[in-house]
DOGU-496276 format. One record per residue (C-alpha): residue number from 0; residue in three letters; x, y, z. Coordinates in steps of 0.02 Angstrom, whole numbers, plus 50000, padded with zeros to 5 digits. Each point is the difference from the previous one (the first is absolute). Layout:
BEGIN
(NUM 'ALA' (X Y Z))
...
REM end
This chain:
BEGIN
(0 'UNK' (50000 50000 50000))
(1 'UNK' (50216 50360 50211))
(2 'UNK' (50142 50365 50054))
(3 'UNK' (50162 50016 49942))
(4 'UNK' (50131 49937 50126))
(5 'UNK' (50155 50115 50056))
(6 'UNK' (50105 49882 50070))
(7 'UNK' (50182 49930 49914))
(8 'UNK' (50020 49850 49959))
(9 'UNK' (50115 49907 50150))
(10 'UNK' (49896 50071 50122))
(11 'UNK' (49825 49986 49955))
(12 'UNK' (50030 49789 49953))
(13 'UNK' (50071 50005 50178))
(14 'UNK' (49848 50080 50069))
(15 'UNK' (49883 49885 49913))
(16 'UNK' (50085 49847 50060))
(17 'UNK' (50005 50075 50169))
(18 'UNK' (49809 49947 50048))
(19 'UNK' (49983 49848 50078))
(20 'UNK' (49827 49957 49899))
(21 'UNK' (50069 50039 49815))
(22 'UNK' (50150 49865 50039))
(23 'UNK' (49851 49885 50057))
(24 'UNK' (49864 50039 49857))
(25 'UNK' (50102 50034 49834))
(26 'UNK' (50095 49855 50010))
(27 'UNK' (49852 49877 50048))
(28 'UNK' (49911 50063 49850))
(29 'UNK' (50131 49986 49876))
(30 'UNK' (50000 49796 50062))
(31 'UNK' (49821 49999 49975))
(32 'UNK' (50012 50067 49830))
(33 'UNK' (50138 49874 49956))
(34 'UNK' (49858 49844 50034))
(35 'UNK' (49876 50110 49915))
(36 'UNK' (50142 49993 49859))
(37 'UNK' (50020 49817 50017))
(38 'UNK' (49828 49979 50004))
(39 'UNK' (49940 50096 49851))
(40 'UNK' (50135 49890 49890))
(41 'UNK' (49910 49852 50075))
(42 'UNK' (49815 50040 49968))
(43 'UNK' (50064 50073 49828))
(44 'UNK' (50059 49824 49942))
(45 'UNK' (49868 49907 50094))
(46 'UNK' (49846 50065 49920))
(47 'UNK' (50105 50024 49814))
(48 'UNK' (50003 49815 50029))
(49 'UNK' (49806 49983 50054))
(50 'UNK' (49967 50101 49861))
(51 'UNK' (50091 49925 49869))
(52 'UNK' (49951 49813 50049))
(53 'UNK' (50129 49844 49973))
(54 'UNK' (49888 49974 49828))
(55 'UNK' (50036 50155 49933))
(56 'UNK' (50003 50039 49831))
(57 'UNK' (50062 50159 49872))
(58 'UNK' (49861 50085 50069))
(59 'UNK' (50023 50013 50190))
(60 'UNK' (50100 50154 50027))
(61 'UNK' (49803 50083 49986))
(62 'UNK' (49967 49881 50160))
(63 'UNK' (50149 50034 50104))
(64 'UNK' (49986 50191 49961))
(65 'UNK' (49847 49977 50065))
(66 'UNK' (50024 49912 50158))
(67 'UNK' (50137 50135 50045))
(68 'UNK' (49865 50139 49959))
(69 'UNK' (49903 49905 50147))
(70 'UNK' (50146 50009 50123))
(71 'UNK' (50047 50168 49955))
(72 'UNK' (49822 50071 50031))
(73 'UNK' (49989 49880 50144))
(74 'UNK' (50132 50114 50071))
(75 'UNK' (49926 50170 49941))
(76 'UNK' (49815 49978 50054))
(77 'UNK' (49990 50007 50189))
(78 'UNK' (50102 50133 49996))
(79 'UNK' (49870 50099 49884))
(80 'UNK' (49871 49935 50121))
(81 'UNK' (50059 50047 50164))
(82 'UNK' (50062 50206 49942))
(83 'UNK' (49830 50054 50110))
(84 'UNK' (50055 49889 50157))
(85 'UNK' (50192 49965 50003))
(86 'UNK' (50066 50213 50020))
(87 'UNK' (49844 50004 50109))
(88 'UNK' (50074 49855 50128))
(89 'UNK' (50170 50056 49990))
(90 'UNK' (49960 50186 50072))
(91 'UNK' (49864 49928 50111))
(92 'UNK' (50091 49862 50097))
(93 'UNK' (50139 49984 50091))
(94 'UNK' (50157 49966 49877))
(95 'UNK' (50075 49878 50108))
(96 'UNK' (49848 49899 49988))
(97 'UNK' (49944 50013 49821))
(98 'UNK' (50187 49961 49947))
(99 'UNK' (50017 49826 50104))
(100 'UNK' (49827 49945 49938))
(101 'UNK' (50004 50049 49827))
(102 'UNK' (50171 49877 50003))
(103 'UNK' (49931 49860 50073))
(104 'UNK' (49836 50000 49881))
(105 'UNK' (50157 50005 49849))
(106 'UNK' (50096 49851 50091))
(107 'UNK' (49858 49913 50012))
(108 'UNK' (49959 50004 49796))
(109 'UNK' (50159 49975 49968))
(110 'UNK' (50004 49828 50083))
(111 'UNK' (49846 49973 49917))
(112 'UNK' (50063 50052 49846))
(113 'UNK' (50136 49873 50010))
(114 'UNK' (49897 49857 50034))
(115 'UNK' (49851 50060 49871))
(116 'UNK' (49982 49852 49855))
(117 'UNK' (49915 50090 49828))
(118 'UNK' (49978 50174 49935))
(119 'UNK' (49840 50053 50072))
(120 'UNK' (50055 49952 50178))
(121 'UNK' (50180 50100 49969))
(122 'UNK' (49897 50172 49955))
(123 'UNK' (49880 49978 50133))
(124 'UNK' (50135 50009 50129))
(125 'UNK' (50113 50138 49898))
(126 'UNK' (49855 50099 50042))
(127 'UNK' (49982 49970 50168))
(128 'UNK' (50201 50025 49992))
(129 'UNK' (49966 50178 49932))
(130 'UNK' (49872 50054 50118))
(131 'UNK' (50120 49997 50117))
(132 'UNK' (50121 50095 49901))
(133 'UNK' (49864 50140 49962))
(134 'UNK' (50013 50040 50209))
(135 'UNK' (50169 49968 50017))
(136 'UNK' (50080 50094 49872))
(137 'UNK' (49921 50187 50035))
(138 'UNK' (50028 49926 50194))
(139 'UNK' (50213 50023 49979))
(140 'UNK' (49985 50126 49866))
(141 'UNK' (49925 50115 50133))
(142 'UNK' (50069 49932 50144))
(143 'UNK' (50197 50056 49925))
(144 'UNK' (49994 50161 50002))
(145 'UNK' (49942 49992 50191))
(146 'UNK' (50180 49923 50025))
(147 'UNK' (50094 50115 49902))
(148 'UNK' (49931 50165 49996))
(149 'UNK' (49921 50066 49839))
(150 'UNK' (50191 50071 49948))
(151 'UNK' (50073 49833 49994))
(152 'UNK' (49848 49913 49891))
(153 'UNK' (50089 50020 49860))
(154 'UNK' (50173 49923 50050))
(155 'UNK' (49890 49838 50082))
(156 'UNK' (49901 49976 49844))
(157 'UNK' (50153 49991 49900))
(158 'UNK' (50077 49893 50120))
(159 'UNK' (49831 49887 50024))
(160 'UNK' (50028 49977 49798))
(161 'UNK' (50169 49972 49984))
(162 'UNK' (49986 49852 50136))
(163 'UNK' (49827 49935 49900))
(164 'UNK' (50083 50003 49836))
(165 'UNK' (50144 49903 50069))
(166 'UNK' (49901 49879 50097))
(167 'UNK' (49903 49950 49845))
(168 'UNK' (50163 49988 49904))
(169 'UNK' (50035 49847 50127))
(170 'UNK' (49811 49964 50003))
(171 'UNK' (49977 49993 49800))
(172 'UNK' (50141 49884 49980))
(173 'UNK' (49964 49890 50142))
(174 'UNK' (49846 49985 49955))
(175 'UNK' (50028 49916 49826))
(176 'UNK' (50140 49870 50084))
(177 'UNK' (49895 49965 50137))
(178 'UNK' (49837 49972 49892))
(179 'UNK' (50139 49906 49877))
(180 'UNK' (50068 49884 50142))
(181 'UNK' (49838 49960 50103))
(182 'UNK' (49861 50078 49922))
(183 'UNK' (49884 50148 50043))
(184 'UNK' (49930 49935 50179))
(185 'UNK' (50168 50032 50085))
(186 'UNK' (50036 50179 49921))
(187 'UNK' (49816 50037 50061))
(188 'UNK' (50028 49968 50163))
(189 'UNK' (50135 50096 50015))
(190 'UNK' (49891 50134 49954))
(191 'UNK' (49877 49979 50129))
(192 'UNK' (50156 49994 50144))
(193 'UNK' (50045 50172 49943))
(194 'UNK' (49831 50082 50058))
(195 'UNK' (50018 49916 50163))
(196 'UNK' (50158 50085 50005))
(197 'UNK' (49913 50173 49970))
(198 'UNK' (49867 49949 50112))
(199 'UNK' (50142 49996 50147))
(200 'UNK' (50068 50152 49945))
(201 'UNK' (49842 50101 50002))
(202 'UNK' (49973 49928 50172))
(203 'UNK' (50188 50079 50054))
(204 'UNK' (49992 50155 49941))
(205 'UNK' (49982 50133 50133))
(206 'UNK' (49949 50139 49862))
(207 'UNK' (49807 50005 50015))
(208 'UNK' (49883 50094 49883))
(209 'UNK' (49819 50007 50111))
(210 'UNK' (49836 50112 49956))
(211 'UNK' (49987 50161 50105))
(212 'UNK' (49881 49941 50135))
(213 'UNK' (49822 50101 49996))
(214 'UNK' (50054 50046 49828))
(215 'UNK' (49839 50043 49891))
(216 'UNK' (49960 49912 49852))
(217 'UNK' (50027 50091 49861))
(218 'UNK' (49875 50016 49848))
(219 'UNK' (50052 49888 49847))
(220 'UNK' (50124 49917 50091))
(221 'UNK' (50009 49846 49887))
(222 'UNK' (50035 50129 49851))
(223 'UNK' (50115 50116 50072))
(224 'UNK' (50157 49908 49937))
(225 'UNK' (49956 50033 49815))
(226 'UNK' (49956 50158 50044))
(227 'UNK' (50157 50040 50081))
(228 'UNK' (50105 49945 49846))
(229 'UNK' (49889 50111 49894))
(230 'UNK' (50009 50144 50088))
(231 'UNK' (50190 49992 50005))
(232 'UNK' (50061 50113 49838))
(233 'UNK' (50133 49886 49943))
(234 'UNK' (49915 49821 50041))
(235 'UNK' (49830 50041 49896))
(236 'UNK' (50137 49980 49837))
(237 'UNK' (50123 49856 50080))
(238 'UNK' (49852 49905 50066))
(239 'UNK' (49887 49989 49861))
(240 'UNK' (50144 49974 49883))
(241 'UNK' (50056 49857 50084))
(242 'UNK' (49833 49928 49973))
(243 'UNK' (50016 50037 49795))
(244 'UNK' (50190 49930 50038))
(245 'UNK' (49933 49819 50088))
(246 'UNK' (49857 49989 49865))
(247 'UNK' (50127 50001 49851))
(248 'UNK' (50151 49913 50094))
(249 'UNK' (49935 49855 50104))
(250 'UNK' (49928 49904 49872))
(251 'UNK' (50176 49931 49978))
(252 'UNK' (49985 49916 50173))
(253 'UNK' (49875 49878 49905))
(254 'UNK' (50148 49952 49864))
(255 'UNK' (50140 50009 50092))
(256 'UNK' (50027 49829 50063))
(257 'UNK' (49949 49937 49799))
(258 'UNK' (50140 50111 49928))
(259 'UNK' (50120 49935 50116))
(260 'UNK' (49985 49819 49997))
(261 'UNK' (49898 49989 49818))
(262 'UNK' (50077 50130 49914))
(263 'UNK' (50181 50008 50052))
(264 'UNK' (49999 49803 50079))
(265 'UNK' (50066 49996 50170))
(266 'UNK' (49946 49912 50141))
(267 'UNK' (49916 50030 50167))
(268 'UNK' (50201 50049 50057))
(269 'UNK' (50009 50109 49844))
(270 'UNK' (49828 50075 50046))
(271 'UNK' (50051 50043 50191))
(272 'UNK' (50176 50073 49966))
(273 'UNK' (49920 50138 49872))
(274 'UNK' (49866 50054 50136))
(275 'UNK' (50162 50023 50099))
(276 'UNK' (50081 50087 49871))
(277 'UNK' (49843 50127 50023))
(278 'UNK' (50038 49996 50179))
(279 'UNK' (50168 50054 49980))
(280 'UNK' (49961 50138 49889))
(281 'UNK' (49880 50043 50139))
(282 'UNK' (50123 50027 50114))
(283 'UNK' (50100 50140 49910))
(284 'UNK' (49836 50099 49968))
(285 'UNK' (49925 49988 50160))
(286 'UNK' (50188 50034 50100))
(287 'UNK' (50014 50163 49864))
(288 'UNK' (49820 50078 50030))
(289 'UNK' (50021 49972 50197))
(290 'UNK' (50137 50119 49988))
(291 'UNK' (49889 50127 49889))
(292 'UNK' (49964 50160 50108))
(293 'UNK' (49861 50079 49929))
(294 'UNK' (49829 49977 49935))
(295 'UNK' (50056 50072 49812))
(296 'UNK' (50117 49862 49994))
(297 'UNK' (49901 49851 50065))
(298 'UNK' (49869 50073 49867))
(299 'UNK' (50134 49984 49876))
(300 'UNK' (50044 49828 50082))
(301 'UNK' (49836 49924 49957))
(302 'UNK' (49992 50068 49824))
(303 'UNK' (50155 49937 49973))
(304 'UNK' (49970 49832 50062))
(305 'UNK' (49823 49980 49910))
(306 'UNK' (50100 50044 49840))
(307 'UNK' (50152 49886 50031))
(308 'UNK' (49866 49844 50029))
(309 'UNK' (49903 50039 49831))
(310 'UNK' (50183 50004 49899))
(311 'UNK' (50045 49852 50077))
(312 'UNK' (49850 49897 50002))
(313 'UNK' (50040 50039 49791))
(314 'UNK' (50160 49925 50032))
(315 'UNK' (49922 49856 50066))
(316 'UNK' (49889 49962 49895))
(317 'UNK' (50138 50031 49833))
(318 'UNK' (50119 49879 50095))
(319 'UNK' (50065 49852 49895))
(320 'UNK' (50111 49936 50140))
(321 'UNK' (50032 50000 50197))
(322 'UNK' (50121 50146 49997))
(323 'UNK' (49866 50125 49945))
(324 'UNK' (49859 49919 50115))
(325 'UNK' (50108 50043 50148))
(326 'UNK' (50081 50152 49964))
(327 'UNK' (49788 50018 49962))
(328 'UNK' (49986 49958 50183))
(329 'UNK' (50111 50099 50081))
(330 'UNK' (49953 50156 49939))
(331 'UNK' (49820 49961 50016))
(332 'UNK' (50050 49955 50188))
(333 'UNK' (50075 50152 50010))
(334 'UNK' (49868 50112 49925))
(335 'UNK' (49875 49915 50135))
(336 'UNK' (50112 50042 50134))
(337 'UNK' (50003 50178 49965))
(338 'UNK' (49808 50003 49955))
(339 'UNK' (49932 49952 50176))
(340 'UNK' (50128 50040 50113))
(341 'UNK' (49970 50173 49912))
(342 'UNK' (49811 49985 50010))
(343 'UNK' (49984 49916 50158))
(344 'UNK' (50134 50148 50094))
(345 'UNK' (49876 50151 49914))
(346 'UNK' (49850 49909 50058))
(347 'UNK' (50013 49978 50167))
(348 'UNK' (50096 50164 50035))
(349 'UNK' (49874 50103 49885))
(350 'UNK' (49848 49917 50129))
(351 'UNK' (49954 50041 50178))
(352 'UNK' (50051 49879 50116))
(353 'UNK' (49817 49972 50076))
(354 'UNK' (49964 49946 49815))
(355 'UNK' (50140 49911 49941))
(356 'UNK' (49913 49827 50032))
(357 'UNK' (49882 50047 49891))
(358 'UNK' (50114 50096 49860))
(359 'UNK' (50098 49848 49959))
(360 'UNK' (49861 49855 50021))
(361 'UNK' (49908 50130 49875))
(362 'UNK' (50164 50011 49864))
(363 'UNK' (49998 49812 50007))
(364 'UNK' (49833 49940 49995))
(365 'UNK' (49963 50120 49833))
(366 'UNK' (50182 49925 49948))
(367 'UNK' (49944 49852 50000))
(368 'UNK' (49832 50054 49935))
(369 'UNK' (50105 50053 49833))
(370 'UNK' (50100 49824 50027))
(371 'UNK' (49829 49905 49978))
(372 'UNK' (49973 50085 49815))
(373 'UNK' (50173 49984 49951))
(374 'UNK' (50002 49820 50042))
(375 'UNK' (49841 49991 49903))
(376 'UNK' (50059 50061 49867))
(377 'UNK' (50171 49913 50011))
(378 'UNK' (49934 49841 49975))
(379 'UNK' (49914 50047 49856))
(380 'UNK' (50152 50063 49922))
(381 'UNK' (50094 49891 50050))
(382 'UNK' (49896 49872 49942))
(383 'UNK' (49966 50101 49804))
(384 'UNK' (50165 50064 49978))
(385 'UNK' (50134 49869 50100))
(386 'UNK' (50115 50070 50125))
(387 'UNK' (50124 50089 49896))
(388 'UNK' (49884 50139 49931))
(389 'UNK' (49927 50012 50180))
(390 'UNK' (50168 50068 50069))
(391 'UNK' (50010 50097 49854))
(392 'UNK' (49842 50077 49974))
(393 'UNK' (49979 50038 50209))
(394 'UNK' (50170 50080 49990))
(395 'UNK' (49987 50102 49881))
(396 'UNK' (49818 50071 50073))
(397 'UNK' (50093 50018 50182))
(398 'UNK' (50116 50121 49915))
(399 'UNK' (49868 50104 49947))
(400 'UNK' (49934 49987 50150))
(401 'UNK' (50173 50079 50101))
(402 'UNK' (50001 50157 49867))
(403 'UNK' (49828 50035 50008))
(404 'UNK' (50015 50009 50193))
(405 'UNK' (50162 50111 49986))
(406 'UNK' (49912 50110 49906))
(407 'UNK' (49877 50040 50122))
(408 'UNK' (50100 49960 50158))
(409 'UNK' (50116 50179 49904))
(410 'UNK' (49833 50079 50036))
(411 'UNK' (49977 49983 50193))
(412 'UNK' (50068 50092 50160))
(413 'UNK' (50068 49830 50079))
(414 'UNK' (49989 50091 50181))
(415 'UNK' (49903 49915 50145))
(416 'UNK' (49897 50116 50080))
(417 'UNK' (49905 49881 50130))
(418 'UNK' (49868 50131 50062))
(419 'UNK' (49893 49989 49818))
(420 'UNK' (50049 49797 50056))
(421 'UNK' (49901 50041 50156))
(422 'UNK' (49895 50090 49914))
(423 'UNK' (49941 49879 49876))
(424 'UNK' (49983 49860 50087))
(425 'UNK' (49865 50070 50150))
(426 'UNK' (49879 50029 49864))
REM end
């Protein structure tokens, strides 16, 4: 889904690394992201495979494109679903609270994930899975900047994406030799350990976001995230052009996995070590705009990174070997790295804090709102046109998409003024 900073550079990664919590919570959720890693590799191949059938013929790419269609909305929908209730339970309850249950209703699916037989059972329990998610997510997301300070948002988002793109470098490629050695069950369960990990965590932390008591309840309250974003200056352009950007550039996610192994022919190994090669390009962008010290230039940062995704998903999709598919990877790795560590920093730090629940479950759930479509419409593509052209085409659209945005991003006085925030929002 984050005020210029004014500290140097030694000193303000010393500061950040100086609360107890951030040493506790960044690292926990960089492991947790490494099984979700490991997992997504796992339920990638597993339904390809339910889709595609041990019978099939010339014709069942159509199948397994759209049996991944089914996971990927599988992920998407309960997060669409819960945008009225998830911000809402996040600024409502105590943080401590929501965050330990949220983890164990996630550990819990992902046991049940592991030991699912068939593709209906598999979504069913991805959903559950992402329920969870819907709370937790906007849960740390807000909860951060209570352990930082609002000046220091910036330096732990970068941080929090530098350690996530790393841990699904080591998650991506574990995940395709572990699902290559023993199969999918065990890379699964390792999965569902991790959120029993955060679910510790959460319980440890001494950092505690908790409603004012006596506070009243505010008109609208289940809309007021939206309406936050929108009355920000700079995030009624960012926001809805991420939507255009996710429309155009997701529907890859439905191919991916088919270009890989069907296109360029490598294995379930092959297939893990180029999500890690996105990983590692991750890394670089996210460590670069955590450094960034202004709102212009995490503007620029996610323009820059929508645009580097849309050339390289070109590149991706023109490959005729592995060299080009990776160097693919890495840049779009590091395009995404820059594009939400970027978004995510401007965000929360362009938001009130009483709202911030709210903010982020809202950016997500209409996220994955534009996720659902693109999906749609990625396995339809996909399906008419063959991976290859689907890079191509989305590409070439999400470039577009990055100038258009620049041109009306040169338009707008990027300056926070949080009264009109206030303002807005009490309506």
């Amino acid at each position: 889904m984050k005020q210029s900073l004014h500290i140097s550079g030694t000193p303000a990664v010393a500061s950040l690394w100086s609360h107890r919590d951030i040493r506790l919570v960044l690292p926990a959720r960089a492991v947790s992201y490494a099984g979700d890693a490991i997992a997504l590799v796992a339920l990638m191949l597993r339904v390809a495979d339910d889709g595609t059938g041990s019978g099939a013929d010339a014709g069942s790419g159509v199948s397994a494109t759209a049996a991944i269609t089914a996971l990927l909305l599988a992920f998407a929908v309960p997060t669409v679903v819960m945008i009225p209730f998830a911000g809402r339970i996040v600024d409502a309850y105590d943080s401590r609270r929501v965050l330990v249950w949220a983890s164990l209703l996630q550990a819990a699916a992902g046991v049940g994930i592991a030991l699912a037989h068939g593709l209906a059972e598999t979504l069913a329990l991805v959903c559950v899975l992402q329920v969870g998610q819907a709370v937790a997510g906007p849960a740390w997301a807000a909860l951060i900047p209570r352990i930082v300070g609002d000046d220091l948002v910036g330096r732990a988002t970068g941080a929090s994406q530098a350690l996530i793109g790393a841990a699904t470098l080591a998650g991506s490629a574990a995940g395709g030799v572990l699902v290559g050695l023993s199969g999918d069950r065990v890379a699964l369960l390792v999965d569902a350990s991790t959120f029993l990990g955060l679910a510790v965590v959460a319980r440890l932390v001494r950092t505690r976001r908790t409603p004012l008591p006596g506070a009243p309840k505010e008109r609208g309250a289940m809309t007021a995230g939206l309406r936050s974003l929108f009355a920000d200056n700079l995030l009624q352009v960012l926001v809805p052009a991420l939507w255009v950007f996710i429309l155009v550039g997701e529907a890859v996610n439905v191919v991916e996995v088919l270009l890989i192994r069907n296109e360029i022919g490598l294995g379930p190994t092959g297939y893990g070590l180029v999500l890690a090669a996105q990983g590692a390009g991750a890394i670089a962008g996210a460590w670069y705009t955590g450094r960034l010290a202004s709102d212009l230039a995490r503007t620029r940062a996610v323009l820059a990174g929508t645009a580097a995704i849309g050339i390289s998903c070109v590149l991706m999709g023109l490959a005729g070997g592995v060299v080009a598919l990776v160097i693919g990877a890495v840049a779009v790795g590091s395009g995404s790295g820059m594009l939400n560590a970027a978004t995510s920093t401007l965000v929360v730090t362009r938001s009130l804090d009483a709202l911030r629940g709210r903010v982020v479950a809202a950016l997500s759930g209409t996220a994955r709102a534009c996720s659902l479509v693109a999906l749609l419409l990625g396995g339809v593509v996909g399906a008419l046109l063959g991976p290859r052209a689907t890079f191509v085409v989305a590409g070439v659209l999400a470039v577009l998409c990055a100038a258009v945005a620049a041109g009306l991003v040169a338009r707008r006085d990027v300056v926070r003024t949080k009264d009109s925030l206030v303002e807005a929002v009490s309506h």
